[in-house]
Gaussian input, Z-matrix of N, CA and C with variables (Angstrom, degrees):
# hf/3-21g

backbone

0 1
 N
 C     1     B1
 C     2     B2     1     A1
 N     3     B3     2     A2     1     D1
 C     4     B4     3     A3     2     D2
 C     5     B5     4     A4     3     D3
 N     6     B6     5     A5     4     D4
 C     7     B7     6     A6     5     D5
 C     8     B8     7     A7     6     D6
 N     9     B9     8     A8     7     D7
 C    10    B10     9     A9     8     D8
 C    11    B11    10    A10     9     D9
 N    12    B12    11    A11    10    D10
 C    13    B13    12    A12    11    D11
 C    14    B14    13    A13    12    D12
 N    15    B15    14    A14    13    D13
 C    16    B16    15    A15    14    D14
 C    17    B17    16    A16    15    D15
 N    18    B18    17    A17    16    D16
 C    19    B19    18    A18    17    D17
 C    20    B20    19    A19    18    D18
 N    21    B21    20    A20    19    D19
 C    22    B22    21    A21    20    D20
 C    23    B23    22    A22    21    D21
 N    24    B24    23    A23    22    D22
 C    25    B25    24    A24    23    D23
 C    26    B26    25    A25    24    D24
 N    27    B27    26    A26    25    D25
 C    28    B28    27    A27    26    D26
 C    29    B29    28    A28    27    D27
 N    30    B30    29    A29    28    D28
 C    31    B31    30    A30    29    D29
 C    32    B32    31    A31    30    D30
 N    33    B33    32    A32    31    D31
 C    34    B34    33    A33    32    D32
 C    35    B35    34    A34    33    D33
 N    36    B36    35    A35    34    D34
 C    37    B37    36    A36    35    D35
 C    38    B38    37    A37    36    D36
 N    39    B39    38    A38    37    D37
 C    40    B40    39    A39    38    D38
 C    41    B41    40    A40    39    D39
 N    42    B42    41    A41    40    D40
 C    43    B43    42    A42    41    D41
 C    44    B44    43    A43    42    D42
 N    45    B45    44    A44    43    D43
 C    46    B46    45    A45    44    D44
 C    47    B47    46    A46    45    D45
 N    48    B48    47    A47    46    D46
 C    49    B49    48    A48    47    D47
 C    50    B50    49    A49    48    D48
 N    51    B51    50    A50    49    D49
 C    52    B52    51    A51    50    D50
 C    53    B53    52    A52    51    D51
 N    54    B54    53    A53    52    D52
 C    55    B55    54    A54    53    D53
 C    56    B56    55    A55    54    D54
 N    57    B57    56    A56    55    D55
 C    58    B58    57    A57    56    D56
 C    59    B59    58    A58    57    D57
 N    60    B60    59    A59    58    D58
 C    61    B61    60    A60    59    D59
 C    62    B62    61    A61    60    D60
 N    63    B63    62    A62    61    D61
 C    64    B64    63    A63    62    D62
 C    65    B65    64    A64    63    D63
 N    66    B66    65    A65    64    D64
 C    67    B67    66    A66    65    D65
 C    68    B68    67    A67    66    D66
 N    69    B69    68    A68    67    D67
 C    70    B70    69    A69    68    D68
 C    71    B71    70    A70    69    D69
 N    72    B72    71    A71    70    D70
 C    73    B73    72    A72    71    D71
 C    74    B74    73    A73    72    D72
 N    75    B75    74    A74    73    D73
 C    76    B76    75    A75    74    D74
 C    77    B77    76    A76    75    D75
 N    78    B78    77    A77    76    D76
 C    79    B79    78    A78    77    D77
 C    80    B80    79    A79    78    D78
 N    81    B81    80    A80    79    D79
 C    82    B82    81    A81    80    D80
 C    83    B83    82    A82    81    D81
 N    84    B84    83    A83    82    D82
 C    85    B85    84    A84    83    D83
 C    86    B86    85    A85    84    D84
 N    87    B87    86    A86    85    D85
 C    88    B88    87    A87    86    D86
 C    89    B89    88    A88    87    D87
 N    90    B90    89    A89    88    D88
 C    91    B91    90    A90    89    D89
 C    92    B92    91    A91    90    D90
 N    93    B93    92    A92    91    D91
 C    94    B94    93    A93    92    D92
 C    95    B95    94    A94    93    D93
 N    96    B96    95    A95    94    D94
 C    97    B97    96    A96    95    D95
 C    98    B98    97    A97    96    D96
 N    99    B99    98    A98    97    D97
 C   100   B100    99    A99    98    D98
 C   101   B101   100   A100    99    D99
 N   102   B102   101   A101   100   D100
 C   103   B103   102   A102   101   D101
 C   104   B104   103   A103   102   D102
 N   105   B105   104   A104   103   D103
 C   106   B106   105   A105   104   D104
 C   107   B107   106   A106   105   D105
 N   108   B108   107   A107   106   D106
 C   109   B109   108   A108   107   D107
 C   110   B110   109   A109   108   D108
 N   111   B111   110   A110   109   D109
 C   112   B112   111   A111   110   D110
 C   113   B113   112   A112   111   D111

   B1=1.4708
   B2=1.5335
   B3=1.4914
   B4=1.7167
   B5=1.7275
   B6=1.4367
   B7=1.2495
   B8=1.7663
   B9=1.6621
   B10=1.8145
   B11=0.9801
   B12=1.3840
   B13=1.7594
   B14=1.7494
   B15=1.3530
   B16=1.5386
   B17=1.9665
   B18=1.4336
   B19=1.7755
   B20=1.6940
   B21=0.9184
   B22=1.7082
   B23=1.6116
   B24=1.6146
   B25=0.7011
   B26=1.5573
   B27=1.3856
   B28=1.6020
   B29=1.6040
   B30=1.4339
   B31=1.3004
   B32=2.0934
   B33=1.9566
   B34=1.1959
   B35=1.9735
   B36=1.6328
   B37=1.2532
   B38=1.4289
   B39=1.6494
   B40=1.2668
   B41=1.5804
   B42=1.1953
   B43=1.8907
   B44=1.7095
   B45=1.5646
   B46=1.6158
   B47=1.7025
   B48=1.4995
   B49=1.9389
   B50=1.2753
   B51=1.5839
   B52=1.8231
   B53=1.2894
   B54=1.4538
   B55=1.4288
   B56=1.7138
   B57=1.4033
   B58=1.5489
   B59=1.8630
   B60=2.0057
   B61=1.3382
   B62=1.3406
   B63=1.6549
   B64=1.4154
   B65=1.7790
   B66=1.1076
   B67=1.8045
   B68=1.6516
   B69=0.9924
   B70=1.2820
   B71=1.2162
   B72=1.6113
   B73=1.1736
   B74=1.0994
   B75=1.1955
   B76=1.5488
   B77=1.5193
   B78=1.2870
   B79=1.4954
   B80=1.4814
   B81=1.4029
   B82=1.4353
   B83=1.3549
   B84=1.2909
   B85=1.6657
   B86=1.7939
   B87=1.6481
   B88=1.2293
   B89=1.8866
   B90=1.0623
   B91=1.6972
   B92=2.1476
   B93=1.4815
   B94=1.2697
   B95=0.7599
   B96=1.7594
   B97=1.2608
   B98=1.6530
   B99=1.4303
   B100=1.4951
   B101=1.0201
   B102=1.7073
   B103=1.3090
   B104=1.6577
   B105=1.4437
   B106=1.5325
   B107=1.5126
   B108=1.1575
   B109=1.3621
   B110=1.7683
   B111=1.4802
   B112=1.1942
   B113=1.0118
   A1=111.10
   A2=102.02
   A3=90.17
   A4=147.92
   A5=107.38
   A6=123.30
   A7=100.03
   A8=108.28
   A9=106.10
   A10=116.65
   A11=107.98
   A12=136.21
   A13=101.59
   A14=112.64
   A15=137.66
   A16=99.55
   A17=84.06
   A18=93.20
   A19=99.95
   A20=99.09
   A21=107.14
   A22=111.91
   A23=142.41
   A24=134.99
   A25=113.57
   A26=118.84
   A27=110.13
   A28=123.12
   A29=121.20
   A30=132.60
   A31=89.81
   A32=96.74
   A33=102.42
   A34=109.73
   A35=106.81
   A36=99.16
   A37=112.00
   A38=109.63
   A39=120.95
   A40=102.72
   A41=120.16
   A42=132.32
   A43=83.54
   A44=123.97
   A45=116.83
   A46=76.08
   A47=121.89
   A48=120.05
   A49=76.74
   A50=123.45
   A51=105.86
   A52=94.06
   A53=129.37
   A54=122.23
   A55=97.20
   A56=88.84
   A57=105.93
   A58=105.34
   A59=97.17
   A60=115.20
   A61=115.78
   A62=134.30
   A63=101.58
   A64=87.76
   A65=133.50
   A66=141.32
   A67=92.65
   A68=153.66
   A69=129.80
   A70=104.65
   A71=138.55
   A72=135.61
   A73=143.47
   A74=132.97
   A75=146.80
   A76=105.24
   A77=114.00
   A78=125.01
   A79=107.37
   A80=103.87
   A81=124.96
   A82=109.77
   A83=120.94
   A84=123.71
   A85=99.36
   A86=111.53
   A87=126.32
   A88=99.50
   A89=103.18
   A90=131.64
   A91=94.08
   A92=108.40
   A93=92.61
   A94=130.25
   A95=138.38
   A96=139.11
   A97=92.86
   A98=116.16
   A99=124.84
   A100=111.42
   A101=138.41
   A102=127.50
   A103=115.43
   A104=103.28
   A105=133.52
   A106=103.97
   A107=124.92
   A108=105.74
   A109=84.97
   A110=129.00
   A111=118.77
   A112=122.00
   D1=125.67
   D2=157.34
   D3=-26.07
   D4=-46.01
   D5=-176.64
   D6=-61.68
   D7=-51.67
   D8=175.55
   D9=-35.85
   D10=-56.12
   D11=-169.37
   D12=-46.35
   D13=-59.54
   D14=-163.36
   D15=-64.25
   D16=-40.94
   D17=-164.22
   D18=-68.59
   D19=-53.99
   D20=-173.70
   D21=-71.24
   D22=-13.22
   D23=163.27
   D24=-90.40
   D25=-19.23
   D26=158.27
   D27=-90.56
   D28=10.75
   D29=-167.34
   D30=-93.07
   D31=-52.54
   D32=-169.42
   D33=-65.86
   D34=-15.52
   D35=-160.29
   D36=-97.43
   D37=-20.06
   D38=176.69
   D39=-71.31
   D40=-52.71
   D41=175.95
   D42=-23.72
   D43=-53.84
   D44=-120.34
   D45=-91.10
   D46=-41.36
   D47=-153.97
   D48=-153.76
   D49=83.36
   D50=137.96
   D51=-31.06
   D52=-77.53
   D53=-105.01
   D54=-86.17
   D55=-36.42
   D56=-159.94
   D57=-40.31
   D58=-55.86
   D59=164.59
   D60=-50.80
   D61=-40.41
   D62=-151.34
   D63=-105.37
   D64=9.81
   D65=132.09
   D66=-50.22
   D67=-51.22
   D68=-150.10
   D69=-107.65
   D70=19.54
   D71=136.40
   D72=-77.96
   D73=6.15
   D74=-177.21
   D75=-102.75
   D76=-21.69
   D77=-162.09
   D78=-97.94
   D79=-39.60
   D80=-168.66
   D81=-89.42
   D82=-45.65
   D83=-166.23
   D84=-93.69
   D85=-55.53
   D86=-137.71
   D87=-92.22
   D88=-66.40
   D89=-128.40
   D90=-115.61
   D91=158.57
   D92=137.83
   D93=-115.29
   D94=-145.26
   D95=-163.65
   D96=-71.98
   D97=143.82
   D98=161.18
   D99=-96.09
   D100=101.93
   D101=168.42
   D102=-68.13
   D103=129.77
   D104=-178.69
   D105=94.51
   D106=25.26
   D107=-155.20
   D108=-97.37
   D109=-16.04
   D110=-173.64
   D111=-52.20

C-alpha cells in the first residue's frame, strides 16, 4: 500500500532532520515563504 510506502519514507526522513522537516511544514502546508525568517 501506498500509505506503508509514505509511512516508512517519513519515519526514515524524520530519524535523518526532525527539525529540518518539521521547519518545512509551515512553509509547505500552512504559510508562505517568510522573508528573513532564515
Amino acid at each position: 500500500m501506498q500509505f506503508w510506502a509514505t509511512l516508512h519514507f517519513l519515519s526514515a526522513h524524520l530519524r535523518d532532520c526532525t527539525d529540518c522537516y518539521l521547519a518545512s511544514l509551515p512553509g509547505r502546508f500552512v504559510l508562505p515563504p517568510v522573508e528573513g525568517a532564515g
